[in-house]
N, C-alpha and C positions, 0 to 999 in steps of 0.2 A: 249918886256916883257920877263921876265925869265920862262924858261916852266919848270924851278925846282919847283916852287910854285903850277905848277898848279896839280892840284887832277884829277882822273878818272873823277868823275862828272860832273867837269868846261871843261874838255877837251871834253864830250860826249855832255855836253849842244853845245861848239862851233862848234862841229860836225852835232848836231841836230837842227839846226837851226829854224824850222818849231814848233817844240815840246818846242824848250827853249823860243819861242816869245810866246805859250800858256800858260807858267809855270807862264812868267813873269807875264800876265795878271790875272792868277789866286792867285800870292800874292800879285799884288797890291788890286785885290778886295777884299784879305781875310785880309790884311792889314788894310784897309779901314773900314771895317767891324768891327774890331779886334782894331778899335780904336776911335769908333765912341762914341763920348762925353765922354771919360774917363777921361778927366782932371772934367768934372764937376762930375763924380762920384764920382774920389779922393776927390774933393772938399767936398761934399756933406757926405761922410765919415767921414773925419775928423773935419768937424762941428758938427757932431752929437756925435762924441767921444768925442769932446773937452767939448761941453754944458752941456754931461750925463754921463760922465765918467766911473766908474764903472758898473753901471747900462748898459750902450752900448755896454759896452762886453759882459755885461751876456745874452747881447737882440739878438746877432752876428752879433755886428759892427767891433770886430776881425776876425771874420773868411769872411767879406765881404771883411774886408779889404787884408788880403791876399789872397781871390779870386782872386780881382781888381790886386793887382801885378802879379799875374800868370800871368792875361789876359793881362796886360803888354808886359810881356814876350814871351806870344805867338805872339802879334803882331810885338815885334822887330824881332822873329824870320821869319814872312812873309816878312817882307820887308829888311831883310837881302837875302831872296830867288829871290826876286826883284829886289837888285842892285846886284845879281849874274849874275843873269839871264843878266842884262842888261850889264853886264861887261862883259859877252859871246858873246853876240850879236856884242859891239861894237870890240872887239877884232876881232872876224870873220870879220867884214869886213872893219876893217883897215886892217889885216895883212892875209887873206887866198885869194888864189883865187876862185873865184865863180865858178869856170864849174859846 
């Protein structure tokens, strides 16, 4: 792996090896969380815009609606923390030695 890519961060997770398996466990579960039934939300949103149209704006089925994407957002960026994490881990021990 090229260590021109890697950041203080990734470099301090494969250092930290203890703290970066807690990290990792703590985006998958804020992940997990952070994504739990949102496709039927979306769903469930854009039923209710499409049947009531104006009226579901005015009710805040817009502003649900871009809640729901933030919350999106926040969950890709947990589980983007999770395959960092896990891309530290495995890095450390293909390529470091353990002492």
């Amino acid at each position: 792996m090229s260590t021109f890519y890697q950041t203080r961060f990734f470099k301090w997770l494969v250092s930290h090896w203890v703290l970066c398996f807690l990290l990792m466990g703590l985006g998958f579960v804020c992940f997990g969380v952070a994504s739990l039934n949102l496709v039927n939300l979306f769903s469930a949103n854009a039923k209710f815009l499409l049947e009531n149209g104006w009226m579901a704006v005015m009710d805040g089925g817009a502003l649900q609606l871009l809640e729901l994407v933030v919350n999106a957002y926040v969950a890709v960026a947990f589980y983007l923390l999770f395959k960092t994490c896990e891309h530290a881990l495995v890095e450390r021990l293909a390529h470091h030695n353990n002492h």
